[in-house]
C-alpha positions, 0 to 999 in steps of 0.5 A, a space after each residue: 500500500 503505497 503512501 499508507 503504513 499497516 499498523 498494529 497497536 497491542 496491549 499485553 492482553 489484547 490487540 486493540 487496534 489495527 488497520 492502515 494508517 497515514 502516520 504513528 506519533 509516539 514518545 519513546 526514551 529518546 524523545 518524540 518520534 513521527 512516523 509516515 510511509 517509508 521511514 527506515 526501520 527502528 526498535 524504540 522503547 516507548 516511554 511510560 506514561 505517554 500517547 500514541 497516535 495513529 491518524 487512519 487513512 480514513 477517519 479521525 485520530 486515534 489515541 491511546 494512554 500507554 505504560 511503557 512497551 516497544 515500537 517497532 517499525 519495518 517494511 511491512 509496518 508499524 507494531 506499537 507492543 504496549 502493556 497497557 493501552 487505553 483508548 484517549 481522546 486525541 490532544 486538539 492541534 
């Protein structure tokens, strides 16, 4: 799917989202990180405490409060791996 990342966000007892996605935001231990159709792959921890983002390629922005986990980006996609994920409204621009 050109210009479209598949992703998957996945909390330690379930997936909860999945789907084709324009962009991921996340903050992992290194600081802020955006993703978008053909970012180099990357392994992040995912900072405790924070949100990720994930705007659909249909739909409004989906957000969730995570606790920690990993993000990890490859050719096929973007895997948010969190042990916790509940779903928040997304911060306004």
């Amino acid at each position: 799917m050109a210009g479209q990342l598949n992703v998957e966000v996945v909390a330690v007892d379930s997936k909860v989202w999945s789907g084709a996605a324009k962009a991921v935001y996340a903050r992992t231990t290194e600081g802020e990180l955006g993703v978008l159709p053909g970012h180099q792959p990357l392994l992040g921890e995912l900072r405790i405490d924070s949100t990720v983002r994930v705007q659909p390629a249909e739909g409004g922005e989906l957000a969730w409060k995570i606790e920690g986990g990993f993000l990890s980006v490859t050719t096929e996609g973007v895997t948010i791996l969190a042990e916790t994920a509940e779903a928040v409204a997304p911060a306004s621009a």
